[in-house]
C-alpha distance (Angstrom), angle and dihedral (degrees) to the residues before:
residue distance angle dihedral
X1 . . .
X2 3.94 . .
X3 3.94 82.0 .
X4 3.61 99.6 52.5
X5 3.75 96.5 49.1
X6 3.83 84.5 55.9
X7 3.53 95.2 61.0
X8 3.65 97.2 41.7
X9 3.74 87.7 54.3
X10 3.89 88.5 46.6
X11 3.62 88.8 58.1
X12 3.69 96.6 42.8
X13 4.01 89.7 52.1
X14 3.91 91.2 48.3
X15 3.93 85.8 42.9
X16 3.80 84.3 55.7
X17 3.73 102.6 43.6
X18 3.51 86.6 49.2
X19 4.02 101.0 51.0
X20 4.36 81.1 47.0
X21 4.00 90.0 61.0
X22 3.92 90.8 39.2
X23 3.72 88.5 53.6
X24 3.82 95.0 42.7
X25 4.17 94.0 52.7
X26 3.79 92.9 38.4
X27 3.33 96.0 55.0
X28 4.37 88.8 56.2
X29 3.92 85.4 50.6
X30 3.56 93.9 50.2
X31 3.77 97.9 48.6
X32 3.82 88.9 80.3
X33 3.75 87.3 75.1
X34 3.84 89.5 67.1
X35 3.68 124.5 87.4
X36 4.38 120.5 -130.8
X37 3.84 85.3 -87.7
X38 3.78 92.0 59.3
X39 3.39 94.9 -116.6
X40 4.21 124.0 130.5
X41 3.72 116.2 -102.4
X42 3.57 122.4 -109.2
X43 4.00 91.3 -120.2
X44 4.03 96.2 46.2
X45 3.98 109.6 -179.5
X46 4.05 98.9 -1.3
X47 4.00 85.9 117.7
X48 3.54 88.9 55.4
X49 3.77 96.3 44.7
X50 3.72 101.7 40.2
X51 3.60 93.2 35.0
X52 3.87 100.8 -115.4
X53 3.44 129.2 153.3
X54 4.23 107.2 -120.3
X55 3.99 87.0 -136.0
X56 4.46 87.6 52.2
X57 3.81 82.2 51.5
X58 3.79 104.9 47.4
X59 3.66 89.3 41.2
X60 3.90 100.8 53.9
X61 3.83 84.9 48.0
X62 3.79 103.2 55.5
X63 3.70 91.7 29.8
X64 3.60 118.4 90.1
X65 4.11 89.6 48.4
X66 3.68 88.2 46.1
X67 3.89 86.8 51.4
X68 3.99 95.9 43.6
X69 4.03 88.4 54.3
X70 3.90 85.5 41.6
X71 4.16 81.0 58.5
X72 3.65 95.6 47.7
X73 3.44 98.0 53.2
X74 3.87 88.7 50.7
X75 3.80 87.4 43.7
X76 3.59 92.0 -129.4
X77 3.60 141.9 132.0
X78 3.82 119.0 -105.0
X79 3.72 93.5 -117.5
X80 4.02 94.0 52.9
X81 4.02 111.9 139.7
X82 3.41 119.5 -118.2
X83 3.67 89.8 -102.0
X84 3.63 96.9 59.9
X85 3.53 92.5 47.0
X86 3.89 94.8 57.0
X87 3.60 87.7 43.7
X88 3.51 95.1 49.2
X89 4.18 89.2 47.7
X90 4.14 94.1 50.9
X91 4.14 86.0 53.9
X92 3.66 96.3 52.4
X93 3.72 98.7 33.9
X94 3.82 85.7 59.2
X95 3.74 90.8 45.8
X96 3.83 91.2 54.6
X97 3.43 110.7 26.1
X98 3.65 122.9 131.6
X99 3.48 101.8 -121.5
X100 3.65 83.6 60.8
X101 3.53 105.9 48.4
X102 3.92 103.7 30.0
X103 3.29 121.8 -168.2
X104 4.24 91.7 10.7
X105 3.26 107.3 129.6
X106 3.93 99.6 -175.5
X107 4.27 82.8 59.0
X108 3.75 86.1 54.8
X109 3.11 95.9 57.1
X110 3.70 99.3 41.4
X111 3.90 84.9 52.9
X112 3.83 87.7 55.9
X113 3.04 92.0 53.5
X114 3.83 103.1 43.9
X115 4.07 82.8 54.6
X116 3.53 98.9 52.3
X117 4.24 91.2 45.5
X118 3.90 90.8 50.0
X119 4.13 91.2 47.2
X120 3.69 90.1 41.5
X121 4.29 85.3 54.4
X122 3.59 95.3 34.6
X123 4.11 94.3 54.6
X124 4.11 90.3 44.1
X125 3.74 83.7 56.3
X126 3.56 98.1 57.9
């Protein structure tokens, strides 16, 4: 009898140890469901479920304003071709480029900014 108990103790303290380490790495895999203020996400565990990637998600979701801006900054209409676009990128980039405008920090920044609007269109279009 004395024997018996043993074992079923043995088990329940190897049952426990393990449930403690499940717990600890869980808890790092669930983190990604928080946002950068620590708190959880509205959609909690639809990645999982549906089989989403979390960066798919949050990039369909702040995309189309992202791309609009990305437009504006270009000046050009959402349904510009590709063309038009590249053309449109060449015109300012020469307009605003640094070796152009030294020490202008307003063109800087307006190149910046052209560069990140025509990457942001160019990797939608892909």
């Amino acid at each position: 009898m004395d024997e018996l108990v043993r074992v079923i103790l043995r088990i329940l303290y190897y049952m426990f140890i393990f449930w403690i380490i499940e717990l600890i790495f869980s808890g790092f895999r669930n983190r990604s469901s928080y946002n950068n203020r620590g708190q959880r996400t509205f959609d909690e565990g639809f990645e999982q479920e549906e089989g989403f990637s979390s960066r798919y998600d949050e990039s369909s979701r702040s995309a189309p304003s992202q791309l609009e801006e990305a437009f504006k900054v270009l000046n050009l209409p959402t349904n510009a071709s590709t063309k038009d676009i590249k053309k449109r990128y060449i015109e300012l980039a020469k307009k605003y480029h640094p070796d152009k405008n030294p020490n202008d920090l307003e063109a800087q920044a307006q190149m910046t900014m052209i560069n990140n609007a025509y990457d942001l269109i160019m990797e939608h279009r892909k």
